[in-house]
N, C-alpha and C positions, 0 to 999 in steps of 0.2 A: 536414360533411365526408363524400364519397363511400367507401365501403369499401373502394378501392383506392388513395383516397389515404389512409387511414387504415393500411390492409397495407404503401404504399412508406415513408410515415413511421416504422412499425415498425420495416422493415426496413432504414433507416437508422442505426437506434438499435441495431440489432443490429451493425449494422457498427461502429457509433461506438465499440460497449462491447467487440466483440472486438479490435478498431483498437488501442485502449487497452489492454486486458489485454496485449497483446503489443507495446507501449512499452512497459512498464516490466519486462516479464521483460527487453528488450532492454538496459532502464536499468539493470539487474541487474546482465545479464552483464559489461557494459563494468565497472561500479563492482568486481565481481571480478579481473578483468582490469586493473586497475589498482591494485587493493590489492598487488600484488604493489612495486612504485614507492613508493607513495604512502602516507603515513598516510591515517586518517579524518578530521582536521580537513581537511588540505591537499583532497581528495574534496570535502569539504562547501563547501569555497570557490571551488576551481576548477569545478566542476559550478554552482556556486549564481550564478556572474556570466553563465553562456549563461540561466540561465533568466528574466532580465528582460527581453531583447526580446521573448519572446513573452507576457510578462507587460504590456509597457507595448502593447503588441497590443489584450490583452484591455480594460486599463483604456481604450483609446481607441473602440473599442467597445462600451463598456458605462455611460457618461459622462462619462467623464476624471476628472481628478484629483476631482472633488468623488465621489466614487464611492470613494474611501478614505475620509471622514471616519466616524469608527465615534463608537457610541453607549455601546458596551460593551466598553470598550477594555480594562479590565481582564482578560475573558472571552478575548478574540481574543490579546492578548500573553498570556494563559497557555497558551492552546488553541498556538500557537505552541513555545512552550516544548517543552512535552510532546511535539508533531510533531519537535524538534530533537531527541529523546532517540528517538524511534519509528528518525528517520534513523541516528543514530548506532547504534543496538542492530543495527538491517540491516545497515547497512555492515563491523560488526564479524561479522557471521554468515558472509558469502561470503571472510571467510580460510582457515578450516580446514573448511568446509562442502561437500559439493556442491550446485551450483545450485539444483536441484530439490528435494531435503532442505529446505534453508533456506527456499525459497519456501513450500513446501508447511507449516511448521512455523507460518510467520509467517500462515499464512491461518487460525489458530486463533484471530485477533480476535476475529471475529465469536461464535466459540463462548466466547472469555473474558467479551464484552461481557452475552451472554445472564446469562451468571452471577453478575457484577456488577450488574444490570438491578435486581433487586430493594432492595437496601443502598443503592447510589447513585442510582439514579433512581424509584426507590419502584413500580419493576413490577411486577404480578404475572405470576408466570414459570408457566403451566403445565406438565402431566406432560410433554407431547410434546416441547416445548422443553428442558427437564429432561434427560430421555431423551437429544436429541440431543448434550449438554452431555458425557453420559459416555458415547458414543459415541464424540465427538471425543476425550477425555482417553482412551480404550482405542487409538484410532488413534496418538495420539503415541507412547504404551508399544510401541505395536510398531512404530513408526520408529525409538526411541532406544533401546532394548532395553536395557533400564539391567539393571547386572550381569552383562553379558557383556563378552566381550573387543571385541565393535562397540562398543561404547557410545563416545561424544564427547562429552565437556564443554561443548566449544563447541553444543550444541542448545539450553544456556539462552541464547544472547545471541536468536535467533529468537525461541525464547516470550516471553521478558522482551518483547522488539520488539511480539510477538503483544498481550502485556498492556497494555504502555505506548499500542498503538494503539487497544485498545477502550475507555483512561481517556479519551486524544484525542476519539473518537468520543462519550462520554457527556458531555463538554465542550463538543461542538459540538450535541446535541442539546440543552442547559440551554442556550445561545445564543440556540438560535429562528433566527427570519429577521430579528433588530433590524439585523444587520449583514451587508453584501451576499459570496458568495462570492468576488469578486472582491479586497475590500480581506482577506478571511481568507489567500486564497491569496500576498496581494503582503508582508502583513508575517508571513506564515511565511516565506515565503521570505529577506526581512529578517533575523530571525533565527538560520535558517540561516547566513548566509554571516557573519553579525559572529560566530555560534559556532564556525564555520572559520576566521575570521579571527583566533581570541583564540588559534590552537593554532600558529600559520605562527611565531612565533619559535624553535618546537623542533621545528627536525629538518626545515622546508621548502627545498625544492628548487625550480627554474623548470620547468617541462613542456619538453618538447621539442615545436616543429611539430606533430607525428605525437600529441604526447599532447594538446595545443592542443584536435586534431579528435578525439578520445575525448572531451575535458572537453563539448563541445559540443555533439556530440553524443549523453551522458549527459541534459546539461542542458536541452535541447533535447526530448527523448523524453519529459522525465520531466513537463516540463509541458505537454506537447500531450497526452500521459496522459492528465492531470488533466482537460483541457478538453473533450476528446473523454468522458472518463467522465461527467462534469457535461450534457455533452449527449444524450449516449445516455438519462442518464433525463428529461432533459424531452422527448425525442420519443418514449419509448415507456413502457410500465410498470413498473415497478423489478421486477417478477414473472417478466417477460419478459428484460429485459435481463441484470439481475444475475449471473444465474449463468456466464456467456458469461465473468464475470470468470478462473473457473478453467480458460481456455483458458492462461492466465500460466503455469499448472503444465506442462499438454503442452510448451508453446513453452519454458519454464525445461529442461526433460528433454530434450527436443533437440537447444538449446545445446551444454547442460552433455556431453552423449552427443558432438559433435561438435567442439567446442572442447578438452573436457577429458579425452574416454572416459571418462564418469560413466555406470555400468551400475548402478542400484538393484538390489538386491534383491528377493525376491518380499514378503519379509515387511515392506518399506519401501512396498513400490508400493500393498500391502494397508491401509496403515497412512495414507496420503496418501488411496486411497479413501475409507478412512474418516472422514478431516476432510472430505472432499470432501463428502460422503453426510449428515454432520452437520450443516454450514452451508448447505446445500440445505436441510435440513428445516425449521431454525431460517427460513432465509428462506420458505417455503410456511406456517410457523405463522404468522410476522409477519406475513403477506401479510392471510390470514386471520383474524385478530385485528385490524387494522385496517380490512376492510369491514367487520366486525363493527358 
């Protein structure tokens, strides 16, 4: 491959990953903007049925239906599970949250998963990575500023979210590649919508038109996401793309500033750098440890 088509390719992936980072701050906003309507179950069902035409998209692309038959089926319906509890802990953060807050709390995965690395996946975690672990946990402390009159309760459903996605995440890396992202992505999604669907006896409503094209466009966003993030790292190096994800955060602050008049504070805005700062580091050690 020529060096420029190796730079356009990058710079595909760069697109692909800021593309996506800013789908689902998008996926965000709408799912806040509809909690106000809406329980979390009724969210997780009416969003969950736009997202199989672009799902039956991909499986048709990728070899049809034999392209769902899993190997480790027990791994993928748990790995699923756990992603149904990820969605739900989100969805209940953008009630009493602002956008950005919540977004930025929930990007402490990556720092929970480092910390878990050792106990459940038997890694060894160096100093650096370490370091950047209590980094990130000083930045929370000064988002959520516990024992003051800021403080909010609702910043556990985020981290809990944060947590529940780095178990997800250490479930998918015990997976392997026995089973194609394609069938992971079609019965998470599965289970999402029967977990929305087990809640619609209590307390659901019919959308209106106008919420019709919210759910759609929720559902729609949130898995062009997915597929665009999936793509970004196979055109470029996860070194390179990855960090483009916390473009989510700007585009979350935005929003939230323009929809809601959400004005962080200084000691919030310090405290998001600092998860920012820490899951950057943690991804430059991984980086690094695997050319290793």
């Amino acid at each position: 491959m020529k060096p420029s088509d190796t730079r356009s390719t990058t710079l595909l992936g760069m697109l692909c990953m800021a593309s996506g980072a800013m789908l689902l701050a998008t996926n965000d906003a709408i799912t806040k903007w509809l909690i106000v309507e809406f329980h979390v179950g009724e969210i997780m069902f009416f969003r969950g049925l736009w997202a199989f035409p672009v799902l039956g998209v991909l499986v048709y692309f990728n070899g049809g239906v034999s392209t769902l038959r899993l190997n480790r089926p027990k791994a993928v319906w748990g790995r699923a599970v756990v992603a149904l509890l990820v969605s739900v802990l989100v969805t209940f953060s953008f009630i009493n949250l602002p956008l950005a807050e919540a977004a930025a709390l929930i990007f402490m995965s990556p720092i929970f998963l480092t910390a878990f690395a050792p106990l459940l996946l038997r890694e060894h975690v160096g100093i650096w990575r370490w370091a950047a672990v209590l980094l990130g946990f000083v930045g929370v402390l000064m988002m959520i500023q516990p024992g003051t009159e800021t403080f909010n309760a609702w910043v556990f459903f985020p981290l809990a979210a944060a947590a529940c996605s780095a178990t997800r995440d250490i479930i998918t890396r015990k997976m392997g590649t026995h089973d194609s992202a394609t069938a992971v992505m079609v019965y998470t999604s599965i289970v999402a919508l029967i977990g929305g669907a087990v809640t619609l006896p209590f307390g659901a409503h019919w959308p209106t038109l106008t919420q019709w094209g919210w759910f759609a466009l929720a559902g729609t966003f949130v898995s062009l996401a997915h597929l665009l993030i999936v793509k970004a790292l196979q055109l470029a190096a996860g070194a390179v793309v990855s960090p483009l994800k916390y473009l989510s955060l700007v585009w979350s602050a935005v929003i939230g500033y323009l929809v809601w008049g959400d004005m962080p504070g200084a000691l919030k805005v310090a405290g998001a750098a600092l998860v920012v700062v820490a899951g950057l580091l943690i991804l430059y050690r991984e980086t690094r440890r695997r050319a290793a």
